[in-house]
Short mmCIF file of the C-alpha atoms (twelve columns), coordinates in Angstrom:
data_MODEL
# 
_entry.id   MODEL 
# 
loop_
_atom_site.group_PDB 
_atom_site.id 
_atom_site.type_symbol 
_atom_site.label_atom_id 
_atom_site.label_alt_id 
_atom_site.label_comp_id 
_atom_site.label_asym_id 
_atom_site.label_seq_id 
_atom_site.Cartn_x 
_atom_site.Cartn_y 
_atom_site.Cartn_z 
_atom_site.pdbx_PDB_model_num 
ATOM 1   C CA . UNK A 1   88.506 15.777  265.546 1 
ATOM 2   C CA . UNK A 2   88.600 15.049  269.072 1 
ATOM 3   C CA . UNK A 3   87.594 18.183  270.499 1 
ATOM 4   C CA . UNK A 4   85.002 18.265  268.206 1 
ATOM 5   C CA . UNK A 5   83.271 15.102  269.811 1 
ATOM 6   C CA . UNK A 6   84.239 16.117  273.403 1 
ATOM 7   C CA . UNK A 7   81.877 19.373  272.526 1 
ATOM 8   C CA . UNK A 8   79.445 17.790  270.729 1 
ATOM 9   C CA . UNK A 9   79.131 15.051  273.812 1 
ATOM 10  C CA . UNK A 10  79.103 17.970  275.826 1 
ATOM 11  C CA . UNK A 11  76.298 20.021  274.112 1 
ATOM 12  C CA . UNK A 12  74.296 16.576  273.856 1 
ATOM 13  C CA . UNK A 13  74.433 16.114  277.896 1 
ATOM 14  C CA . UNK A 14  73.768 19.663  278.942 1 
ATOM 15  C CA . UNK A 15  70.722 19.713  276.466 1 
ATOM 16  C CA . UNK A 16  69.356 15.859  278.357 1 
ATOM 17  C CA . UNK A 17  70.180 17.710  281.762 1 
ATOM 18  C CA . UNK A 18  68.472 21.024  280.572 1 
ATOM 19  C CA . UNK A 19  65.190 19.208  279.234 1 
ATOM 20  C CA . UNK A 20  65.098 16.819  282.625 1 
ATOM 21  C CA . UNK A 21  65.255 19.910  284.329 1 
ATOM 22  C CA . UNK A 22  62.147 21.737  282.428 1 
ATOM 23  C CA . UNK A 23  60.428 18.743  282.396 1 
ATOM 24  C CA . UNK A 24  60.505 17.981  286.518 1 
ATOM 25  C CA . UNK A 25  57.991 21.818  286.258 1 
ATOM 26  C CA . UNK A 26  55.066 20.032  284.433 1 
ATOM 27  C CA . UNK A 27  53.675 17.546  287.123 1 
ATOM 28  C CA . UNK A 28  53.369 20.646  289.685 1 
ATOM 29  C CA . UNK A 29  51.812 22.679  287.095 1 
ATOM 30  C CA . UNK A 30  49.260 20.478  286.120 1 
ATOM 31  C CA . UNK A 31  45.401 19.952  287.330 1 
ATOM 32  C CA . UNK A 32  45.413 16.766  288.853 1 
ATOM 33  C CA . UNK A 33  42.848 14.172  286.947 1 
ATOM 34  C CA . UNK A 34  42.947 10.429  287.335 1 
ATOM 35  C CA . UNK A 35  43.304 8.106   284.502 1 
ATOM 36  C CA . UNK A 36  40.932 5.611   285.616 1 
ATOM 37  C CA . UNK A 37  37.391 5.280   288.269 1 
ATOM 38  C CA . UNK A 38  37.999 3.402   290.992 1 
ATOM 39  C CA . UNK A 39  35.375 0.114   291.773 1 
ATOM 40  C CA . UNK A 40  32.395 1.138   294.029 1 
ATOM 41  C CA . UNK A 41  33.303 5.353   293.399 1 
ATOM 42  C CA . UNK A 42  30.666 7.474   292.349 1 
ATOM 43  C CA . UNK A 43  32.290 8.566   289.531 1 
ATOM 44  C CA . UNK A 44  35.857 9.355   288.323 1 
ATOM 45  C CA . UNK A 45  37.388 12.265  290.324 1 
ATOM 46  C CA . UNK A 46  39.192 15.425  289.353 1 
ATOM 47  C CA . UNK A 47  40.564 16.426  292.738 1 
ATOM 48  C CA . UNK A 48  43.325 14.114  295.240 1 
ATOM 49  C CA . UNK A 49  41.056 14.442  298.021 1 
ATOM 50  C CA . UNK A 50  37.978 12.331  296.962 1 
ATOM 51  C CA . UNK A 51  40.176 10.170  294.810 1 
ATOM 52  C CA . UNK A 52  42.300 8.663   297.993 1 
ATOM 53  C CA . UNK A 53  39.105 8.282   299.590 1 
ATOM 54  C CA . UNK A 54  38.019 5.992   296.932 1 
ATOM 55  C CA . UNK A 55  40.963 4.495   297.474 1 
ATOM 56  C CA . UNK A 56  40.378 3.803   300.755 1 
ATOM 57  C CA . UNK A 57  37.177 2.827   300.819 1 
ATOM 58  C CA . UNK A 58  38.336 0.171   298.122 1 
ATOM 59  C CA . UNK A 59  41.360 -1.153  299.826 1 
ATOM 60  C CA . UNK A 60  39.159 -1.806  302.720 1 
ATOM 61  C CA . UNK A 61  37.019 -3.543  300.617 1 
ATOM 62  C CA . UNK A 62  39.419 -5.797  298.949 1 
ATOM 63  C CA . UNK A 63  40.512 -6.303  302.966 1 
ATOM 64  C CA . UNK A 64  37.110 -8.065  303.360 1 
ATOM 65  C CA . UNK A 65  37.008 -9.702  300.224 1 
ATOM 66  C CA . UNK A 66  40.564 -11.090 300.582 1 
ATOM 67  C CA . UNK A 67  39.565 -12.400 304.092 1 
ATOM 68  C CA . UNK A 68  36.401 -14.167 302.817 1 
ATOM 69  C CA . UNK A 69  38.796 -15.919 299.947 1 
ATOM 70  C CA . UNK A 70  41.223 -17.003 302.478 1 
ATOM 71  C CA . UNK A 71  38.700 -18.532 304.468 1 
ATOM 72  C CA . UNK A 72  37.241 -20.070 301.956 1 
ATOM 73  C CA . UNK A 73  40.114 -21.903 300.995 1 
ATOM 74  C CA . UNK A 74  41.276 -22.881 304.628 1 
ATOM 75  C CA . UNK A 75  37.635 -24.647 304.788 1 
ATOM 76  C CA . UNK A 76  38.497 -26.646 301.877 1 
ATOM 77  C CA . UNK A 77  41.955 -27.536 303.164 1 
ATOM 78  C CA . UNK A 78  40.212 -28.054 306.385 1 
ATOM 79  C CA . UNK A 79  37.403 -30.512 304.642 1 
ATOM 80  C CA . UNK A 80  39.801 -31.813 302.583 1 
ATOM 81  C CA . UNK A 81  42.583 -33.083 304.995 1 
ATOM 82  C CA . UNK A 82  40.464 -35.585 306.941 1 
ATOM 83  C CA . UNK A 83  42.497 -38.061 308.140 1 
ATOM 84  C CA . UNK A 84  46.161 -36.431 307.406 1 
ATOM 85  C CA . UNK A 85  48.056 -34.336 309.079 1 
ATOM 86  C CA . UNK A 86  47.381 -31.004 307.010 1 
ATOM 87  C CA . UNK A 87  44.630 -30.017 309.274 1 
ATOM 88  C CA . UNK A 88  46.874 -27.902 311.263 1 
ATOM 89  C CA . UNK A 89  47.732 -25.896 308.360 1 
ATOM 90  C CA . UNK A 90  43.884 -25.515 307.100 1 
ATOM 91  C CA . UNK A 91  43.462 -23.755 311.152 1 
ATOM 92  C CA . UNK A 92  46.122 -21.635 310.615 1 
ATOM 93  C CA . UNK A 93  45.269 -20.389 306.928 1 
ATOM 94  C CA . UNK A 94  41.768 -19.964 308.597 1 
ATOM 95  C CA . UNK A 95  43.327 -18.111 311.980 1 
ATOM 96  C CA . UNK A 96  45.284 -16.089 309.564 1 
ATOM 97  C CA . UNK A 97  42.250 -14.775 307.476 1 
ATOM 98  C CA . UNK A 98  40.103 -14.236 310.686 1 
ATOM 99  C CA . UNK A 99  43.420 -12.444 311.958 1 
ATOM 100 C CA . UNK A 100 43.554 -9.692  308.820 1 
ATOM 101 C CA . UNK A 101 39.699 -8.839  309.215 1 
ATOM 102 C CA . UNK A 102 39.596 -8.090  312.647 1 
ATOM 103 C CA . UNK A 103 43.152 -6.059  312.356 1 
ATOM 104 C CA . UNK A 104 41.449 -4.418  309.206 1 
ATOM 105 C CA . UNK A 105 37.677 -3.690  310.871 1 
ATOM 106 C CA . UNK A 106 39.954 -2.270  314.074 1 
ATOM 107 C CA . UNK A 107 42.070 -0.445  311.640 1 
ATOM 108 C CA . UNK A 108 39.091 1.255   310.638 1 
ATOM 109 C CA . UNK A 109 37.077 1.405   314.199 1 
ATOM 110 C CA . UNK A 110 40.260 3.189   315.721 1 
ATOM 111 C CA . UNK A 111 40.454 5.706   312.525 1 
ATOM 112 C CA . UNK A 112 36.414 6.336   313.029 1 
ATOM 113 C CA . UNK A 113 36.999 6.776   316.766 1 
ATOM 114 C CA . UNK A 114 39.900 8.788   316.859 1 
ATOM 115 C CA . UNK A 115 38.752 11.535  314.671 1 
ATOM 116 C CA . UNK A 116 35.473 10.355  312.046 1 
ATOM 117 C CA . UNK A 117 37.830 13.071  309.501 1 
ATOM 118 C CA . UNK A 118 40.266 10.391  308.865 1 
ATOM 119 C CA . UNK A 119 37.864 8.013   307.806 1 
ATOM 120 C CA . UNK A 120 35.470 10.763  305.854 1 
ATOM 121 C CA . UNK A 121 38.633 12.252  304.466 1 
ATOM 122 C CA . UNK A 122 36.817 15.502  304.375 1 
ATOM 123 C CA . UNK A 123 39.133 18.499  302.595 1 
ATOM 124 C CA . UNK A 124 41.612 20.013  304.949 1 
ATOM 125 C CA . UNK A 125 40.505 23.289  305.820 1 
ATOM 126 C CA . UNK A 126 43.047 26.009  306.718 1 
ATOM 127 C CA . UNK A 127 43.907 26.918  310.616 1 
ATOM 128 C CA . UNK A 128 42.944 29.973  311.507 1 
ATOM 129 C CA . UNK A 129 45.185 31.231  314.746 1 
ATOM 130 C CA . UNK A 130 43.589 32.297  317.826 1 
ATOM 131 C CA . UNK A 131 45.785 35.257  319.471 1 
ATOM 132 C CA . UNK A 132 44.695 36.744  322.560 1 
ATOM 133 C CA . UNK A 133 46.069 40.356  323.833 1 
ATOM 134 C CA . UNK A 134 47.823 40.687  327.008 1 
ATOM 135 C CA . UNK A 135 45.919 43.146  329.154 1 
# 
């Protein structure tokens, strides 16, 4: 009776490892397509390429809109703390916010300057080598 569980365990566990093993192949066989269209893309894309640079181009966004938020709300603490001592904080939510828009904005100025590629994300096209013959 007990050998007859210790193979049945047995058969169960190779047959869990066999089908985690088969099914590791399907995501590299597959066409990549996204689930869902990114805010401000075109349109939904099939290939990575396009899709991280709608990603991109969105988490730069959200950067900006973050930053505008923040500000917003260091204004109020600003407005709102006349008189107490909570101005200090209301500067530095506000230095903060100013802070992560110009580190974004240079983020992106250094990427654009750099090489414009990494901010286009253009496909990567394959290097051709350039051998020269001895003479």
């Amino acid at each position: 009776m007990k050998n007859k569980k210790n193979k049945i365990k047995t058969i169960f566990i190779a047959s869990v490892i066999l089908l985690m093993f088969f099914s590791f192949f399907q995501p590299t066989l597959a066409q990549y397509q996204n689930q869902e269209k990114i805010p401000g893309a075109q349109q939904q894309q099939k290939e990575f390429i396009p899709y991280l640079k709608d990603v991109i181009n969105f988490g730069f966004a959200i950067v900006g809109i973050l930053a505008l938020f923040m500000l917003i709300i260091g204004a109020y603490q600003y407005l709102m703390a006349a008189g107490s001592g909570n101005a200090a904080d209301a500067k530095d939510t506000i230095t903060s916010a100013l802070f992560g828009l110009i580190l974004g904005l240079t983020a992106w100025i250094i990427l654009q300057t750099i090489n414009p590629d990494l901010v286009n994300m253009n496909p990567i096209k394959q290097i051709q080598s350039t051998t020269t013959q001895a003479q």
